[in-house]
Each structure stands twice: as structure tokens, then as C-alpha cells.
C-alpha positions in Angstrom: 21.6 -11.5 -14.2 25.5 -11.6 -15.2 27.3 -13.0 -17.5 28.8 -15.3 -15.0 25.8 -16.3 -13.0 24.2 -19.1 -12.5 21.3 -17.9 -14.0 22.7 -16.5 -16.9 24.1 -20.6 -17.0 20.5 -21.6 -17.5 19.2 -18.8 -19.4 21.5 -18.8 -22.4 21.4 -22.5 -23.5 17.4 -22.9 -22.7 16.6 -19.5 -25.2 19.6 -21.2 -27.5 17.5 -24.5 -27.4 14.3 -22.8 -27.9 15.7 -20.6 -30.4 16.5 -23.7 -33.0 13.5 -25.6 -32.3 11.0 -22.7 -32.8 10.1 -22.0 -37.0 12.5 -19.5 -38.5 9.5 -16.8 -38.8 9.1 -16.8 -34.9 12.8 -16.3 -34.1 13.0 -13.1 -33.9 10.0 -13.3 -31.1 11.7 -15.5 -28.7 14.6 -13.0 -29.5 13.1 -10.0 -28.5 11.4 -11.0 -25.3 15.0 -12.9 -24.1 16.9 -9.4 -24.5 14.3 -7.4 -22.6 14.6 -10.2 -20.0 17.9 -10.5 -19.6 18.1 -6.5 -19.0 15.4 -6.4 -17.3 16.4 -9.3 -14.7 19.3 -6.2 -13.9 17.3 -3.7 -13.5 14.1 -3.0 -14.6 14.5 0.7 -15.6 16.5 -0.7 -18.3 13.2 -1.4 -19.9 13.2 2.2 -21.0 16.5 2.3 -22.5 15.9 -1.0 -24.7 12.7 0.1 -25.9 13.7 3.5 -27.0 16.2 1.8 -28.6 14.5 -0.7 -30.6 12.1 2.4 -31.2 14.7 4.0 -32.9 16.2 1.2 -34.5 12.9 0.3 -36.2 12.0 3.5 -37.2 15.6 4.3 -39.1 15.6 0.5 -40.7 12.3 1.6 -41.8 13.6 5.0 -43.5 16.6 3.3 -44.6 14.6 1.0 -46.8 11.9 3.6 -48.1 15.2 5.8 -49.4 17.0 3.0 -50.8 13.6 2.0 -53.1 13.3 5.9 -54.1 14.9 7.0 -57.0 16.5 10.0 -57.0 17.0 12.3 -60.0 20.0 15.0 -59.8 18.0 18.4 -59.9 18.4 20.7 -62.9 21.6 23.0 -63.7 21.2 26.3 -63.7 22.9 28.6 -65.7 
């Protein structure tokens, strides 16, 4: 599916209507299974690629957040 497809035509305002009339906790659902659609509607080895990168993505946000609650103390001079 392009950009400039008929398909994509459809696609975009259908997951847009969705998208508002769904509750703002399932958002991120609809979301998620529209991106790995729309690259997977390409080709579907992109599957691989997307999920590595929401792997990766998931993972760092999670380490990002575990280091920003940790307080760090500046480790002794020595002399």
C-alpha cells in the first residue's frame, strides 16, 4: 500500500475514524496493529523489521524510566 493509493485512501480515514471513537486506553491497540498493517500490506518481511523495532523501542523506554527514578549518588573522592 502507498501513500497515493487507493487503498491507502481508505485505510487512513477508516483507522482515523476508529481511532477517535475507540476509549483513550485502547488507542494505542488500534495503533499498533494499523502500522504493522500498513507495512505489512508492502511486504510482509517488513514484519521483522517493525517488530525488532518496537522490541527495541520498548525495551530502552523501559530503561530510560528505571534510570530516571534511580538516584544516583556521586561516588567518593579519593585522596
Amino acid at each position: 500500500m502507498l501513500f497515493n493509493s487507493w487503498q491507502y485512501g481508505i485505510f487512513l480515514p477508516v483507522v482515523f475514524g476508529i481511532y477517535w471513537l475507540l476509549p483513550h486506553r485502547l488507542r494505542w491497540i488500534l495503533l499498533f496493529v494499523a502500522s504493522y498493517y500498513f507495512y505489512m500490506s508492502w511486504n510482509a518481511k517488513y514484519v521483522v523489521l517493525i517488530l525488532f523495532t518496537t522490541i527495541v523501542s520498548y525495551i530502552a523506554a523501559i530503561l530510560i524510566e528505571y534510570r530516571k527514578n534511580v538516584t544516583c549518588t556521586p561516588p567518593p573522592r579519593v585522596r
